[in-house]
C-alpha positions in Angstrom: 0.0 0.0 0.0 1.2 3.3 -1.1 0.2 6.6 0.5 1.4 10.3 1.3 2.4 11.5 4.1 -1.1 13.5 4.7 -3.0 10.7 4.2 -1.1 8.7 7.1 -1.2 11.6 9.7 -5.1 11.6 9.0 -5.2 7.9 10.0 -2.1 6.9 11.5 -3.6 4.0 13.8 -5.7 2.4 10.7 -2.1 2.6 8.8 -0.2 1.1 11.8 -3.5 -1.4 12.1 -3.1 -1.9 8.3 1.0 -2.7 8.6 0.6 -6.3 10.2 -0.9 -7.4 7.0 0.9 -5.1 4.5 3.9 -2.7 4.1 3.0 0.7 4.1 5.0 3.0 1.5 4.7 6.7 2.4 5.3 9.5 0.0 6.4 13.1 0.2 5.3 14.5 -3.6 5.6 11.1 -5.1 8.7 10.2 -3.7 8.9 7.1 -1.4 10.4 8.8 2.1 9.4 5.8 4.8 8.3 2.0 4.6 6.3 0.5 7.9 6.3 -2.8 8.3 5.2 -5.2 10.8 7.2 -6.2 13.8 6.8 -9.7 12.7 8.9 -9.3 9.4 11.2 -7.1 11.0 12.0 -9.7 13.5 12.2 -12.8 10.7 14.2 -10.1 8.5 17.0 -9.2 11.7 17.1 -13.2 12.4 17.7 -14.0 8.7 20.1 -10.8 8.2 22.0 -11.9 11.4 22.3 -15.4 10.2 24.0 -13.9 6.6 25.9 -11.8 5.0 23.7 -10.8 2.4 22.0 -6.8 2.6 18.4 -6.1 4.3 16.8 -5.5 0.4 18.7 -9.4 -0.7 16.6 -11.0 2.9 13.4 -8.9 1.6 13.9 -11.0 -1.6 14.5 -14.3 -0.2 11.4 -14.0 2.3 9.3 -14.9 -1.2 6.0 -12.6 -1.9 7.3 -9.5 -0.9 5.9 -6.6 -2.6 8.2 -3.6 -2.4 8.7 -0.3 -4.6 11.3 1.2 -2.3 15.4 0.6 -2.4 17.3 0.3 0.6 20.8 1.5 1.4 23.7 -1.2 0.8 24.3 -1.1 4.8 22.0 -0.5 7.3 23.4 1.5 10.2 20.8 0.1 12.4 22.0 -3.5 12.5 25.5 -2.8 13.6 
């Protein structure tokens, strides 16, 4: 799901609601600015990052039926 940044301050419990089932891409003008996802893939994504080398975006891809229109950084400065 893909909003703007209005539309998620309007709403921002049915959005956080909304995040345990799907990621929630919010835009500034068009421009993807912040992904929300549920704590439940962030967990399986830190265990499987943890376990590997590979980057955040390469675990996104391996999860299988992940729908994503945003790019992460090569390093995430969070994990360290």
């Amino acid at each position: 799901m893909k909003l703007s940044i209005t539309e998620f301050e309007r709403d921002v419990r049915k959005y956080l609601d909304q995040s345990k089932h799907d990621d929630i891409i919010i835009t500034d003008h068009s421009q993807s600015v912040a992904v929300i996802i549920s704590a439940q893939k962030y967990a399986l994504l830190q265990q499987h990052h943890q376990a590997s080398t590979q980057t955040l975006a390469d675990a996104l891809a391996t999860l299988g039926g992940v729908d994503f229109e945003w790019e992460l950084p090569e390093r995430e400065p969070w994990l360290d």
